[in-house]
LOSE-30962 format. One record per residue: y, z, x of N, C-alpha, C, CB in turn. Coordinates in steps of 0.1 Angstrom, whole numbers, padded with zeros to 4 digits, always signed. Atoms other than C-alpha are relative to their C-alpha. Glycine has a CB too. Layout:
% LOSE-30962
YZXYZXYZXYZX...
END
This chain:
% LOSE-30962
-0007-0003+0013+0017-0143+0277-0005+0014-0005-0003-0011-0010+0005-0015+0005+0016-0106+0263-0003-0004-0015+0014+0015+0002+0002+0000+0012+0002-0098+0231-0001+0009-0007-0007-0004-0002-0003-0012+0009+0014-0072+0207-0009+0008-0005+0005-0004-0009+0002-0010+0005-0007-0046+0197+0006+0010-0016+0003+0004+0010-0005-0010+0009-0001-0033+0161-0015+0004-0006+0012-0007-0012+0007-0009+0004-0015-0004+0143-0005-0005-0013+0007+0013+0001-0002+0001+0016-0031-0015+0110-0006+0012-0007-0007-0015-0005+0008-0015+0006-0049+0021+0102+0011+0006-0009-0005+0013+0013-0011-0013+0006-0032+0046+0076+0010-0008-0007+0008+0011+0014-0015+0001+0005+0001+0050+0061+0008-0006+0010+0006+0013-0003-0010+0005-0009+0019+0041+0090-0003-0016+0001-0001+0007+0013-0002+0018-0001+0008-0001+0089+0008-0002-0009-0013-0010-0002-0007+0005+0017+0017+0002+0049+0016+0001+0002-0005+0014-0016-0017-0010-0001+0055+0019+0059+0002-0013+0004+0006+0017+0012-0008+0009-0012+0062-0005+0087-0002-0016-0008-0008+0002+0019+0004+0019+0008+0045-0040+0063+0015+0000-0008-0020-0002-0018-0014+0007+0008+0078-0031+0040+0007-0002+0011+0008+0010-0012-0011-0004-0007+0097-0022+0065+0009-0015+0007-0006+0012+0013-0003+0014-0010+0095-0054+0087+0003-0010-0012-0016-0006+0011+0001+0006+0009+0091-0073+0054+0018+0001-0008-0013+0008-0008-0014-0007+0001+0128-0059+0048+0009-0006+0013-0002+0019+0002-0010+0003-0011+0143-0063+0082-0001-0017+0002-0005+0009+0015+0000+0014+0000+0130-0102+0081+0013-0002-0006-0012-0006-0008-0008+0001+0005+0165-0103+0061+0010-0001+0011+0000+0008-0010-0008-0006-0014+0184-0091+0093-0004-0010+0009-0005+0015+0006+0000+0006-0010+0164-0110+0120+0001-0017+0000-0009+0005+0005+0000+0013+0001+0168-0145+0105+0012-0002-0001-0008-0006-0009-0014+0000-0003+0204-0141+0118-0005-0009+0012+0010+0015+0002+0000+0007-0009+0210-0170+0144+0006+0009+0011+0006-0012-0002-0006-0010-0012+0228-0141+0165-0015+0010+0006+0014+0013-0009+0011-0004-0004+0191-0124+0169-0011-0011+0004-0003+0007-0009+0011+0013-0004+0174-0162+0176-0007+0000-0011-0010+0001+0013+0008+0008+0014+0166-0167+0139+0006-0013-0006+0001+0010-0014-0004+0012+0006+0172-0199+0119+0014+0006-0006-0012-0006-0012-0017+0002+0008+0206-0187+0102-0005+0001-0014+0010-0017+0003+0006-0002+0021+0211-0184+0064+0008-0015-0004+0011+0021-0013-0009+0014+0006+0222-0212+0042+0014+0004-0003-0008-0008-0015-0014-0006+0006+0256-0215+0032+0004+0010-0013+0007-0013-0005-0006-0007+0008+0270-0190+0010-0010+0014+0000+0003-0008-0014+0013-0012-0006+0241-0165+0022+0006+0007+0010-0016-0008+0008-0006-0015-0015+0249-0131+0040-0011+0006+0000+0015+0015-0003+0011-0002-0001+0226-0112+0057-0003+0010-0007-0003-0001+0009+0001-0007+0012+0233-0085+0031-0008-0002-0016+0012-0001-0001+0004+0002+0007+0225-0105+0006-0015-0007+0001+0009-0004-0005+0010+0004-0007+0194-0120+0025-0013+0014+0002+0007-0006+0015+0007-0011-0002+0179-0085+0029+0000+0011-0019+0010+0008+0015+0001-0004+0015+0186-0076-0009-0012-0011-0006+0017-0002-0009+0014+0009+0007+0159-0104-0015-0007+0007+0002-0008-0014+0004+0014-0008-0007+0136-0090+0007-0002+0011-0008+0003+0006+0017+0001-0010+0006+0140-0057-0009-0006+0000-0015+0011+0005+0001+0006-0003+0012+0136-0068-0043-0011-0010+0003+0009-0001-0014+0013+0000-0006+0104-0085-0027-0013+0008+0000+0003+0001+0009+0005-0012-0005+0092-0056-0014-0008+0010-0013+0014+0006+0007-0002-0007+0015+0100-0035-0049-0007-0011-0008+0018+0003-0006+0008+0005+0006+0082-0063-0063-0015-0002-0002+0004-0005+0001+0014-0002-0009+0049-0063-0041-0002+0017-0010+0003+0001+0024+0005-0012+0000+0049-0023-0049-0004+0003-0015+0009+0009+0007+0000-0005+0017+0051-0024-0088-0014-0012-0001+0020-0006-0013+0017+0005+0005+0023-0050-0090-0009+0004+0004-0006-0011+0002+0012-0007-0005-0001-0033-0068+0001+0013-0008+0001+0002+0018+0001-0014+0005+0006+0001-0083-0003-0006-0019+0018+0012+0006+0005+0006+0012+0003-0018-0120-0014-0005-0001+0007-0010-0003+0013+0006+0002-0030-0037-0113-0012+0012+0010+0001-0020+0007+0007-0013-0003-0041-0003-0093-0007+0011-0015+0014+0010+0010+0005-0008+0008-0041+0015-0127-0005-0005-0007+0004+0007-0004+0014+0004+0008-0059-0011-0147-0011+0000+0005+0000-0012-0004+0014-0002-0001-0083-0012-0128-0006+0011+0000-0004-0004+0009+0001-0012+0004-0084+0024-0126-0007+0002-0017+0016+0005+0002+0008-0004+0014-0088+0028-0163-0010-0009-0002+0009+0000-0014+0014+0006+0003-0115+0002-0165-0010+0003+0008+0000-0014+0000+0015-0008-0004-0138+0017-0142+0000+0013-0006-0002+0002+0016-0001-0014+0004-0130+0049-0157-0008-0006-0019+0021+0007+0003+0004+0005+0014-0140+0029-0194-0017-0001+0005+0010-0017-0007+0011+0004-0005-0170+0013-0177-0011+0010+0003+0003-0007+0009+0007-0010-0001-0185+0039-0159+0003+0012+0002-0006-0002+0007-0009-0011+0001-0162+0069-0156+0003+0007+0015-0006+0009-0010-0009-0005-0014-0139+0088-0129-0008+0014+0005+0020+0004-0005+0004-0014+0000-0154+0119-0133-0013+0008-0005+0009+0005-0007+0013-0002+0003-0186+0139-0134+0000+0009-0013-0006+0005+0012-0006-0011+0014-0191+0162-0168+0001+0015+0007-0013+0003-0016-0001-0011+0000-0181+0196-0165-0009+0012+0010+0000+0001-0012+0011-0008-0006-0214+0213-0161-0002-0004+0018-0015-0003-0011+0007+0002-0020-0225+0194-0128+0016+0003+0011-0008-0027+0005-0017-0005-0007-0185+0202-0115-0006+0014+0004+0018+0001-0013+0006-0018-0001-0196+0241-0120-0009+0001+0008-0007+0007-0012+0015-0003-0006-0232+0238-0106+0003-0008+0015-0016-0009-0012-0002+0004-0014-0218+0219-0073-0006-0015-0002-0008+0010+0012+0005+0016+0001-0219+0182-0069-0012-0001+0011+0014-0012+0004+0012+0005-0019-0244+0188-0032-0012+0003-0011+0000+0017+0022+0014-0001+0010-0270+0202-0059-0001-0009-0010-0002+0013-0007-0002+0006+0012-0267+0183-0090-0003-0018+0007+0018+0004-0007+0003+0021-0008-0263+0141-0067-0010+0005+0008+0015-0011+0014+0008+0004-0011-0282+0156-0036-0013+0007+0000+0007+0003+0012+0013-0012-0001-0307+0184-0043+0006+0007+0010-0018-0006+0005-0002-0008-0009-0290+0201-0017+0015+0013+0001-0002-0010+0012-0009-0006-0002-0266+0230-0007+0005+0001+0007+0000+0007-0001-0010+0005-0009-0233+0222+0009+0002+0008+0010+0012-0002-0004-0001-0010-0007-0229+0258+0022-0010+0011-0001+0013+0004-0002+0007-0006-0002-0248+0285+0026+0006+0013-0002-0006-0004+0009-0009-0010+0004-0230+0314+0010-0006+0014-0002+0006-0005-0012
END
């Protein structure tokens, strides 16, 4: 029995999770060896779920992405002050110099 090989690294797993997540609409046509749709179901309208699915997955993750965002940003903050930005973060966190200029 072969066993598929997918990529889950990067952008390219995230593209292809809607993507397939999408085409599931399409292959659960009995003409591709899927179960079929119920009565009054096209696969038009079977792949308009999926989509607003999809568009649904992406607004909650990108919603509960920026609360949490601003609460670690409340908590302990996003950003270092000013001065240690200027003076180089390798001196300021490490004691050391990044480059040698």
């Amino acid at each position: 029995m072969a066993v598929a090989r997918v990529n889950t690294s990067g952008q390219g797993a995230r593209s292809l999770g809607a993507g397939h997540a999408t085409l599931t609409g399409v292959f659960a046509a009995a003409y591709f060896g899927g179960v079929g749709y119920p009565e009054k179901v096209t696969m038009g309208g079977q792949v308009l779920v999926q989509l607003t699915g999809v568009f649904a997955v992406a607004a909650w993750s990108g919603v509960v992405t920026w609360i949490l965002l601003k609460l670690s940003d409340a908590l302990a903050g996003m950003r270092v002050q000013p001065e240690e930005e200027n003076e180089g973060l390798d001196t300021v966190l490490h004691n050391e110099k990044g480059y040698n200029l």
